[in-house]
N, C-alpha and C positions, 0 to 999 in steps of 0.2 A: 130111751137109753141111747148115748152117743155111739158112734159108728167106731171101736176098736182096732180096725181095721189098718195097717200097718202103713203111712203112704210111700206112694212109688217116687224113687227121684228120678226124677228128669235129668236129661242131660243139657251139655252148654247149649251147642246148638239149638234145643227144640226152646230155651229159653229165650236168647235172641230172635227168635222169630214172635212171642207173644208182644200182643197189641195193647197199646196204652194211650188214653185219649188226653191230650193236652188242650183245654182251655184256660180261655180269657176271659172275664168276667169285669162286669165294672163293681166296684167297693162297694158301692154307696148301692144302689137299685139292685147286686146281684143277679144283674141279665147277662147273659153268656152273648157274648160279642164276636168272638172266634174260639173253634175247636179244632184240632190236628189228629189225626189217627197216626199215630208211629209206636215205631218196633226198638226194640237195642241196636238190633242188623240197621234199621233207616238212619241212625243217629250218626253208628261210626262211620257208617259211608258217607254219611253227609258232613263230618266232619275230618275226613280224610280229604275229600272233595274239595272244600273251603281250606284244606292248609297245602293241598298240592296248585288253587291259585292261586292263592297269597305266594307260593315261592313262585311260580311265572311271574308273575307280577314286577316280584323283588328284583330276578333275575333282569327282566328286562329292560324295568327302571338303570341298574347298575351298569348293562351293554350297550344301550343304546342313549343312551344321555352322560354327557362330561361329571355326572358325579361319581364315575369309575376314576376320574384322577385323584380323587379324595381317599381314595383305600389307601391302609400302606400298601405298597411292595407291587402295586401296580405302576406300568411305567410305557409309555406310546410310544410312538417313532421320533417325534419330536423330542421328547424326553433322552432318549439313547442319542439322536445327533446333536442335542446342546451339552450331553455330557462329554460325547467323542473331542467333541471342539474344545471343552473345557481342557479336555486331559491335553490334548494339541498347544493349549495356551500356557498351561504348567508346565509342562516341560521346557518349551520356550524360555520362560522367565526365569526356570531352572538353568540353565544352560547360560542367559544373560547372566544372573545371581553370580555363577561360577566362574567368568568371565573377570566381571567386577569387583569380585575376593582374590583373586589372582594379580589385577592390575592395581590393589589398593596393597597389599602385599609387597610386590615389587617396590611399589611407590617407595614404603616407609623402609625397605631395604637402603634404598640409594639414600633416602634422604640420613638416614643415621649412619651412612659409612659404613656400612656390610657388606654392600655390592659396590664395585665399580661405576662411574656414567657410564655412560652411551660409547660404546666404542669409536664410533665417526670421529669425536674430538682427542682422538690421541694420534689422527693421521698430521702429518707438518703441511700445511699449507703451501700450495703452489705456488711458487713467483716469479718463475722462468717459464715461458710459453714452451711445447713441444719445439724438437726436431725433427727434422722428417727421417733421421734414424730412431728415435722412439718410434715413430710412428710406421715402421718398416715391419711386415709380419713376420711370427719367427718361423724357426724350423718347420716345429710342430705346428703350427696352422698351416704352412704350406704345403705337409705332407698329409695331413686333411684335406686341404682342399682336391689335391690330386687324386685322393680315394675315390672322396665325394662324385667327381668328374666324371673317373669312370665308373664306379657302379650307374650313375644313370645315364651312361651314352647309349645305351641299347634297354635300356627302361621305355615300356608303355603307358604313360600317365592318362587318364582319364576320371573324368568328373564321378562323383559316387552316385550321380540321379541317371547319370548314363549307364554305370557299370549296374547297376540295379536292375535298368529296365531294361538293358540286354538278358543279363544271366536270371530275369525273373524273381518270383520270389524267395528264390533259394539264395540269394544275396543279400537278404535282408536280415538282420540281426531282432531277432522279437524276441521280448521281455515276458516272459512268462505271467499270465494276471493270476494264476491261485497256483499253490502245493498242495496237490491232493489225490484220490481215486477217482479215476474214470468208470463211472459204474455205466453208461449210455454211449457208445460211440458214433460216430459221423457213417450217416445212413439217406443215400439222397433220396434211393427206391421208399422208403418209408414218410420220407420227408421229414424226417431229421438229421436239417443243417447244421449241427453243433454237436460239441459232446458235453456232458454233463461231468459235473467236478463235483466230488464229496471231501468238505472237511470238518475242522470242527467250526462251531458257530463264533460270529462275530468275528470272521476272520478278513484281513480287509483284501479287496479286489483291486489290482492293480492295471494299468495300461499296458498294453501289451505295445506302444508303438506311441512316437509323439503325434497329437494332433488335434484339431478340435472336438466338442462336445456339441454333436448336430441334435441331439434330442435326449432329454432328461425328462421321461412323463410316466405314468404308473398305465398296465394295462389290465386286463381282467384275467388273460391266462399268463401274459408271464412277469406279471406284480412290478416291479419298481421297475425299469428299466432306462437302459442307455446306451446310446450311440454314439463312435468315436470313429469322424472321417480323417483317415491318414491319407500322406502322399501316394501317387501311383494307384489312385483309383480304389483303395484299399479301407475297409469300413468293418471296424471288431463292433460286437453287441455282446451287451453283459447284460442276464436276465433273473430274474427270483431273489432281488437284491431285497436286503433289510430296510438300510441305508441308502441315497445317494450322497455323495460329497459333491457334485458338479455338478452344475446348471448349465443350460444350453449355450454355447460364443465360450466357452471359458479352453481355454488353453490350457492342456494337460500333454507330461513329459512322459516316456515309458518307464517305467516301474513307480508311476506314481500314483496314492492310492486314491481309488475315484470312488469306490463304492464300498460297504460292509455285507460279505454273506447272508440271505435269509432265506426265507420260505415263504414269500408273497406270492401270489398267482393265484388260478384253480391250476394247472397243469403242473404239478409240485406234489410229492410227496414228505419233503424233508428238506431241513435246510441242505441247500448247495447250491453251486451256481452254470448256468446251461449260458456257456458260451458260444459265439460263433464267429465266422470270418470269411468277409465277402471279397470277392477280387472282379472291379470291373463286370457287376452285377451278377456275378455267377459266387455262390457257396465253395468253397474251400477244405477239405479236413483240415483242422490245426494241429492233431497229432503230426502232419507231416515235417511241420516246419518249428514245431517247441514240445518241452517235455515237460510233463507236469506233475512229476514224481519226484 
């Protein structure tokens, strides 16, 4: 007589752990050729396993090999400064454009008798050489010139590379390079030469001073960088750039944009930019001499 006996159900877990023997057999002879002892527990793990490499894998293929320019909406450094430049070019030829619709404008004004020519041709030609009463100055320039005389009879004129290197740096007119928060300031005891600037990103970094570009090179803690020796011994550094627009010998004017804000480095939390200013190999605060608010 069969066993009536009501059976007990098991739970998930104690089911996951029962053993199941997987072979392989060949068709033809039916010889077992391989056998596998596994569980439900050995299978998911083995198959969480095998899809947690498959995504390293993926992952890795995509960062470390150029078929990340293939995704959309991926986009390098190279990528941002051929577009910067692009935008630099359109505007350009926007502004030519505008130029050219203005002087083709004009043009067809005069030629259909809307505008007047050229004023020069409605003066009478000369045909009497001067007098030396025309040529006599009048009143009024001579009572100019007499002002002019004396305000600079007791005037001190001096060269501006002298008046500079007298009164120091406090004669010099610096160009602010970014508008933004000083969340770091100039701290020599810590050994930081600079302060840091927070703005928003991709905002471009200016020259604070005309002069050349002594070094444009990428470093490990402070990511894209650049260096710009001015007159009077005087050397700004722009650090954690995105961008640079300047390579090394290239001539840069003050307030012109040389770099684009980033967050390159290891010593970087966020985009911003950690400037500095050297005088005659000694560090400088530049809060002293510009404002960046």
């Amino acid at each position: 007589m069969a066993d009536q006996r009501p059976r007990r159900k098991r739970s998930f877990l104690v089911k996951l752990k029962d053993k199941y023997r997987l072979s392989l057999v060949n068709e033809s002879s039916f010889e077992e050729r391989m056998s596998f002892r596994l569980s439900r527990m050995n299978v998911i793990l083995l198959t969480i396993a095998l899809f947690t490499l498959h995504g390293a894998l993926v992952t890795a293929l995509i960062v470390f090999t150029p078929l990340k320019r293939h995704i959309p909406g991926y986009s390098d450094q190279k990528t941002k400064l051929n577009a910067y430049r692009a935008t630099l070019i359109a505007d350009s030829l926007q502004g030519a454009l505008t130029i050219r619709d203005l002087y083709i404008a004009n043009l067809r004004n005069v030629l259909s008798g809307e505008l007047p020519a050229d004023s020069a041709t409605l003066f009478k030609t000369i045909t009497a050489p001067p007098s030396a009463e025309d040529l006599r100055p009048s009143k009024a320039d001579s009572l100019l010139r007499e002002q002019v005389k004396r305000d600079e009879a007791y005037s001190v004129n001096e060269q501006a590379d002298v008046v500079s290197e007298r009164s120091g740096l406090s004669g010099i007119f610096f160009f602010s390079p970014l508008r933004g928060v000083v969340t770091e300031t100039f701290d020599r005891k810590q050994d930081h030469f600079g302060i840091d600037i927070v703005t928003k990103a991709d905002e471009a970094v200016k020259a604070c001073l005309e002069g050349t570009v002594v070094l444009s090179s990428w470093t490990s803690d402070g990511g894209y960088v650049l260096h710009v020796q001015h007159a009077m011994d005087l050397v700004s550094v722009y650090k954690h750039n995105a961008v640079l627009l300047r390579k090394e010998g290239d001539r840069v004017r003050a307030g012109e944009a040389i770099a684009i804000v980033g967050n390159s480095g290891e010593l970087t939390t966020g985009p911003h930019l950690h400037f500095e200013l050297w005088h005659r190999g000694e560090p400088v605060d530049p809060q002293t001499y510009m404002v960046f608010k």
